[in-house]
N, CA, C and O atoms as a DFTB+ gen file, in Angstrom:
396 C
 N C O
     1  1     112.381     119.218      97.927
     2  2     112.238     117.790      97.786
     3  2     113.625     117.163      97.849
     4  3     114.662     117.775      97.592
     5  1     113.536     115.717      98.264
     6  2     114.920     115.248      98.578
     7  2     114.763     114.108      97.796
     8  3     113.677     113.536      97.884
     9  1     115.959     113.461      96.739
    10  2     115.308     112.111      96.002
    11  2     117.062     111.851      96.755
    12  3     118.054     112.578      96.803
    13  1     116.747     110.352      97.290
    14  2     117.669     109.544      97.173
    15  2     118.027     108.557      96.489
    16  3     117.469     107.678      97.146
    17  1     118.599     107.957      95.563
    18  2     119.093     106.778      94.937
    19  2     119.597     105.490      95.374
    20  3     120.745     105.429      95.814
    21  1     118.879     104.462      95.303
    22  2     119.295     103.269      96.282
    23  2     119.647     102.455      94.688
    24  3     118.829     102.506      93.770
    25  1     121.204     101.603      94.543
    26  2     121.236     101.182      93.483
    27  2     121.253      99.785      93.672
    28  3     121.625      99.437      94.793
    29  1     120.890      98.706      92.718
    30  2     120.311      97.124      92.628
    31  2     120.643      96.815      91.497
    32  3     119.795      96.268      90.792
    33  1     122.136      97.094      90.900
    34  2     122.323      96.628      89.654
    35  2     121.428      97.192      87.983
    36  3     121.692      98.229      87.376
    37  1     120.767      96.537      87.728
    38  2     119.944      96.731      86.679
    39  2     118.863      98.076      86.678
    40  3     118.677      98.934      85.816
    41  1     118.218      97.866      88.069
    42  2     117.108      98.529      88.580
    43  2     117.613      99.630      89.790
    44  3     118.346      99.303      90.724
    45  1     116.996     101.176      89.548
    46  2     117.416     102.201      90.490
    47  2     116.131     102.633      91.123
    48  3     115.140     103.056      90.528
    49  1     116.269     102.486      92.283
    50  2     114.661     102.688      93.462
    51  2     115.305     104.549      93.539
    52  3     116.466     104.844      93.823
    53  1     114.218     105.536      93.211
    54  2     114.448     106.599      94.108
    55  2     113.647     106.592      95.060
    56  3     112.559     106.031      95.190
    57  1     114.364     107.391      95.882
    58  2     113.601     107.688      97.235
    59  2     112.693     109.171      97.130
    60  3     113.231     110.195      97.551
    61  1     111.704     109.214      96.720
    62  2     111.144     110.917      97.115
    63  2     110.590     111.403      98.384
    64  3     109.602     110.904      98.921
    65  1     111.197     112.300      98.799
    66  2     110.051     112.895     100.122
    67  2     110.328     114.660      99.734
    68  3     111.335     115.175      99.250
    69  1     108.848     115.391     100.212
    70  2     108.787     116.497     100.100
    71  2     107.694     116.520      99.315
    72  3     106.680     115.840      99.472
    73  1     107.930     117.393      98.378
    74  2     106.544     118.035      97.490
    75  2     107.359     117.714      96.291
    76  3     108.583     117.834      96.262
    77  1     106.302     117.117      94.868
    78  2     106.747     117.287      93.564
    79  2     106.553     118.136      93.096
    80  3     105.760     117.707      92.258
    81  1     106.645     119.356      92.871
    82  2     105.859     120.923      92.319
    83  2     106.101     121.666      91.525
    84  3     106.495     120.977      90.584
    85  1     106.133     122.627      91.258
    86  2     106.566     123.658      89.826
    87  2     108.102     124.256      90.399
    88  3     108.959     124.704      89.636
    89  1     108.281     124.148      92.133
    90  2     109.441     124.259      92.370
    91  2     110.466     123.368      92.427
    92  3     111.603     123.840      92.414
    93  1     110.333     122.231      92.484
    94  2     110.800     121.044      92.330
    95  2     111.273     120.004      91.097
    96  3     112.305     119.342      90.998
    97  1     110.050     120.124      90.141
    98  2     110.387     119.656      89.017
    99  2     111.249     119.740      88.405
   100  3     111.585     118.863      87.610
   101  1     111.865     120.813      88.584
   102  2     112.826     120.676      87.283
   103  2     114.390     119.796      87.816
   104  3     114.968     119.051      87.024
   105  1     114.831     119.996      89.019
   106  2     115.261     119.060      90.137
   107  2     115.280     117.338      89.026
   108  3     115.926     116.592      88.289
   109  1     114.010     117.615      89.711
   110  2     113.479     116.045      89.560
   111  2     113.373     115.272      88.507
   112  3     113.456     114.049      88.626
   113  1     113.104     116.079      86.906
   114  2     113.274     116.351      85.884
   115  2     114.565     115.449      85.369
   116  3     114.630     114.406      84.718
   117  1     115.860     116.578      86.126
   118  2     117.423     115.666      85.867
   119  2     117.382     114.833      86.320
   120  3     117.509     113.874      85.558
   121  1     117.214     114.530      87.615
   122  2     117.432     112.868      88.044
   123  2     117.016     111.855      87.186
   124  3     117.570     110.861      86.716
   125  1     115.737     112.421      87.080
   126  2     114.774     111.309      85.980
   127  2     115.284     110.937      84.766
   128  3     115.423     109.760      84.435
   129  1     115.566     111.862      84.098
   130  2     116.837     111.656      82.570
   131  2     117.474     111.083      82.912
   132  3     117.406     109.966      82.399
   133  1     118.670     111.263      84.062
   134  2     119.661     110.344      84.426
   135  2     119.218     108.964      84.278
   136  3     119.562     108.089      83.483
   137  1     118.175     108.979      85.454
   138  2     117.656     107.152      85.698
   139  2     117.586     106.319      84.291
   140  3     118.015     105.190      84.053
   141  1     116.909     107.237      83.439
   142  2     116.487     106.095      82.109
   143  2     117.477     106.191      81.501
   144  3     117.488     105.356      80.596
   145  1     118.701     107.038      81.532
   146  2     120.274     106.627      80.576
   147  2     120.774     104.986      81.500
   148  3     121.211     103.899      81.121
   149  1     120.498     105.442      82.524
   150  2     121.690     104.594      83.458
   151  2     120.883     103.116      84.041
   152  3     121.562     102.132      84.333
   153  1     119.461     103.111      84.154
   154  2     119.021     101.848      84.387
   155  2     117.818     101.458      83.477
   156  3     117.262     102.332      82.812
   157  1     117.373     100.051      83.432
   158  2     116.904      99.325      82.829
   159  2     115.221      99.342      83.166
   160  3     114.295      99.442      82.361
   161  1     115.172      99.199      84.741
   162  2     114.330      99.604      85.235
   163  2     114.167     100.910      86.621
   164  3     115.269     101.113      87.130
   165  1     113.466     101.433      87.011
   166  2     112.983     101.946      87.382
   167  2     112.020     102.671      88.105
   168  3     111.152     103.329      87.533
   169  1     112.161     102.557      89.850
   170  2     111.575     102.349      90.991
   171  2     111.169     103.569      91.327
   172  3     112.103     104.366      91.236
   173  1     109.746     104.261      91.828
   174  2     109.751     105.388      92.681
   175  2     109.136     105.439      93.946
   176  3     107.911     105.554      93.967
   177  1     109.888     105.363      95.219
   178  2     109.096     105.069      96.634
   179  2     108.629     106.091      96.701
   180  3     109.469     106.968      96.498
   181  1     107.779     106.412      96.868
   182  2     106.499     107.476      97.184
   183  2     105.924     107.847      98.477
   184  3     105.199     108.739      98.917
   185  1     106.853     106.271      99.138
   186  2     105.741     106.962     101.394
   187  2     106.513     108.051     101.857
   188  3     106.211     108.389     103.001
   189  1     107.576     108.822     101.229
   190  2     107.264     109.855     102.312
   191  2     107.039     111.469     100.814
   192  3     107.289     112.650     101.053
   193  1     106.717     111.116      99.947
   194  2     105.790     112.291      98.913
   195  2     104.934     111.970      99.534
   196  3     104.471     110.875      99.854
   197  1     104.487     113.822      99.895
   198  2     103.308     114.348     100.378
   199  2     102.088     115.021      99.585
   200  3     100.914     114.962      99.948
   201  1     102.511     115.592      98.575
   202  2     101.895     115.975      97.130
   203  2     102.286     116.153      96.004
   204  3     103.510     116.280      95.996
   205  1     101.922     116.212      95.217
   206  2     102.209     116.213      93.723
   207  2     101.341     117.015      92.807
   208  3     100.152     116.725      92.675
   209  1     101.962     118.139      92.089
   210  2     101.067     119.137      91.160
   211  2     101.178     118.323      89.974
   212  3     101.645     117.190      89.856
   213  1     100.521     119.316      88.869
   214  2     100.182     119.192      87.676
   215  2     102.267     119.236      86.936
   216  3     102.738     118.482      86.084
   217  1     102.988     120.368      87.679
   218  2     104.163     120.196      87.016
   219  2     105.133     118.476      87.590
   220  3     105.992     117.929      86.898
   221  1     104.769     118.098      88.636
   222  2     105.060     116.819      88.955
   223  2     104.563     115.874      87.754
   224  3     105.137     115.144      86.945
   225  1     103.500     116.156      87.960
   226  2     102.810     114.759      86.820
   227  2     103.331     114.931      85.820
   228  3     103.748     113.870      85.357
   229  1     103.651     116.282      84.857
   230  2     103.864     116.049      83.814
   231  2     105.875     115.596      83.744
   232  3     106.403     115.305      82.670
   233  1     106.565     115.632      84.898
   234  2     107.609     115.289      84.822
   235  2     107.693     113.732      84.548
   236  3     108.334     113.124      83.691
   237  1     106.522     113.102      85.924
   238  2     106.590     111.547      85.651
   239  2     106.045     111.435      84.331
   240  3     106.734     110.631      83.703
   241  1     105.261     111.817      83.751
   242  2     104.829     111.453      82.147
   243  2     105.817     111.078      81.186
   244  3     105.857     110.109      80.428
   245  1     106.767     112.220      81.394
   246  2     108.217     112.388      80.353
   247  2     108.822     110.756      80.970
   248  3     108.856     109.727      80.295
   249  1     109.156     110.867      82.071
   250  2     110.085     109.900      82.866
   251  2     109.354     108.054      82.531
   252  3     110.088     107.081      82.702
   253  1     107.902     107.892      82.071
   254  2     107.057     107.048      81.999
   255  2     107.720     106.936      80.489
   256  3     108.628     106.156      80.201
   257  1     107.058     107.910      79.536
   258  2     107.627     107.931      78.404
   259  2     108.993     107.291      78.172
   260  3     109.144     106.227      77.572
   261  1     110.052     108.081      78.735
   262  2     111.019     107.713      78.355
   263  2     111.831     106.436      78.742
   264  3     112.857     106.119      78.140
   265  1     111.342     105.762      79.723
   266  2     111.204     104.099      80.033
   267  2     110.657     103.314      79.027
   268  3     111.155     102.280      78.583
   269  1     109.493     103.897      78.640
   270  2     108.417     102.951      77.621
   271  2     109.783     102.917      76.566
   272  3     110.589     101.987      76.534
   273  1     109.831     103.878      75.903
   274  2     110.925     104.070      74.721
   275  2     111.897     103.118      74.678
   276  3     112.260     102.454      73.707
   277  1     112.337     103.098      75.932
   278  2     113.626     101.646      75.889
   279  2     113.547     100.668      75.959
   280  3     114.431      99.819      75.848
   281  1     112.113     100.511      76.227
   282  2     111.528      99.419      76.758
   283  2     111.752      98.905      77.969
   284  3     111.672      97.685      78.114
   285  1     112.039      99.654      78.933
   286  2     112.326      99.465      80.177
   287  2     110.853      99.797      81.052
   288  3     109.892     100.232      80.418
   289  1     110.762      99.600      82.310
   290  2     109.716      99.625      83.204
   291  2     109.756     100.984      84.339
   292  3     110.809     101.419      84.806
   293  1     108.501     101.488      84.636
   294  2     108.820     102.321      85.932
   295  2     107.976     101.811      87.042
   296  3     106.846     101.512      86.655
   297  1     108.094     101.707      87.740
   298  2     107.117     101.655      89.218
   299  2     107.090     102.082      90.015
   300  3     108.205     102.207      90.522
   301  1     105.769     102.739      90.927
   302  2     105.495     103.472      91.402
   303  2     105.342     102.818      92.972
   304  3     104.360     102.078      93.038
   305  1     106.133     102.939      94.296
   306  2     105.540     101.698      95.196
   307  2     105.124     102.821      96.218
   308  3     105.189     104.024      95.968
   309  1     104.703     102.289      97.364
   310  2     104.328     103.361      99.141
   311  2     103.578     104.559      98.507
   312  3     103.856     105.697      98.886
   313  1     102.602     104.340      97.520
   314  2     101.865     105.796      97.274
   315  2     101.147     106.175      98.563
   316  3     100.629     105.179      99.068
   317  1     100.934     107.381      99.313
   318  2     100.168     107.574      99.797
   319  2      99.019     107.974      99.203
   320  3      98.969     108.263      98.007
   321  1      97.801     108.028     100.166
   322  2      96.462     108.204      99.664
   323  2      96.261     109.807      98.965
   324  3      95.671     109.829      97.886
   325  1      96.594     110.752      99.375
   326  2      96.552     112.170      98.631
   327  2      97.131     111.976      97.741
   328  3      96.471     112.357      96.774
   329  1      98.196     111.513      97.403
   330  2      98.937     111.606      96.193
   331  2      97.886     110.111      95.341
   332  3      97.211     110.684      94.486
   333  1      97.693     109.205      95.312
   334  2      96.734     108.395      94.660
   335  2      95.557     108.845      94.463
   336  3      94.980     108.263      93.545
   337  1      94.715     110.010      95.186
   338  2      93.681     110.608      94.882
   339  2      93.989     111.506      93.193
   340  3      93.335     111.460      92.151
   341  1      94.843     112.018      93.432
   342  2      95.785     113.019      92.410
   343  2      95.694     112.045      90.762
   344  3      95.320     112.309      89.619
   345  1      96.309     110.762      91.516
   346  2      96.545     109.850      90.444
   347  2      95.305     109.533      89.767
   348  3      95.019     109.826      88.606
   349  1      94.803     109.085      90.366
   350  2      93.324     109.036      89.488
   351  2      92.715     110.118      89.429
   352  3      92.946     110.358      88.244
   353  1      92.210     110.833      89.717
   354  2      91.602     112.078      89.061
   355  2      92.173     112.211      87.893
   356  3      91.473     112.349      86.889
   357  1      93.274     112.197      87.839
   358  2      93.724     113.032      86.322
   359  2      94.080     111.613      85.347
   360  3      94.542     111.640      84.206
   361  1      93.778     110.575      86.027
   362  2      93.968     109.277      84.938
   363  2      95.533     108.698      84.717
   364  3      96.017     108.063      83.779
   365  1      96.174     109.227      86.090
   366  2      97.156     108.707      85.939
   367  2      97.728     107.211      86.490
   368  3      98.821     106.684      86.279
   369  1      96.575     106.731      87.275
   370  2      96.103     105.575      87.887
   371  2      96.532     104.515      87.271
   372  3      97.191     103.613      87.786
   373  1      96.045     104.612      85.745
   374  2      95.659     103.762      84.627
   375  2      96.513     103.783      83.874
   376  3      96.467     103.016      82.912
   377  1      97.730     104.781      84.066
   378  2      98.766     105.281      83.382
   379  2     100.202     104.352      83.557
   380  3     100.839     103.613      82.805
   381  1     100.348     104.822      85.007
   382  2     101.244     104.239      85.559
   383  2     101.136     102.757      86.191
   384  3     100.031     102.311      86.498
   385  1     102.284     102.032      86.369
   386  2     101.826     100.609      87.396
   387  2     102.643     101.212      88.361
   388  3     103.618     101.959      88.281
   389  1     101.555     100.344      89.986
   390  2     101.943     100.655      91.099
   391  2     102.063      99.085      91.698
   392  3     101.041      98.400      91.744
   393  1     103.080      98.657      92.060
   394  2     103.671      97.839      93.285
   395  2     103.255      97.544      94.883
   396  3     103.971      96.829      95.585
C-alpha cells in the first residue's frame, strides 16, 4: 500500500491506494498516529483502495477513535463500491462520515 500526504494547514488528506490488510496495517497504523498528533482534522481518499480486511478496519477504528478524543474529525471521501460494501456489512457505514 502507498499513503501519500497532501498538507492544507489544519487538515491532512491521505492518499491510499493498494490493499489495507494484515500486511499493511501496521504501515498504516504509524501514519495514522502521526495524523492525529499533527492535524486537527483528517481526510482519507479512498478511489484508488481496492480492499480492506478486518485488520484495516480495525486500524481505522483506532484512527476514528483517536480523532473523536481530540475532538477533531476524520473523513472518508472516493470510497469505492467493494470497499463500501465492507463498510456496511460490518457497520462501519454508520461509524464513519463519508464526503
Amino acid at each position: 500500500m502507498t499513503i501519500k500526504l497532501i498538507n492544507h494547514g489544519d487538515t491532512g488528506i491521505l492518499q491510499l491506494e493498494g490493499r489495507l490488510d494484515t500486511n499493511t496495517s501496521p504501515e498504516a497504523e504509524q501514519v495514522f498516529e502521526q495524523m492525529t498528533e499533527r492535524f486537527e482534522h483528517v481526510v482519507l481518499d479512498m478511489a484508488q483502495l481496492s480492499y480492506v480486511s478486518s485488520a484495516g478496519l480495525r486500524v481505522l477504528k483506532r484512527l476514528h477513535m483517536a480523532m473523536a478524543k481530540k475532538k477533531g474529525t476524520l473523513e472518508l471521501k472516493n470510497v469505492n463500491k467493494m470497499v463500501m460494501e465492507v463498510f456496511e456489512m460490518t457497520g462501519f457505514a454508520g461509524l464513519l462520515k463519508f464526503v
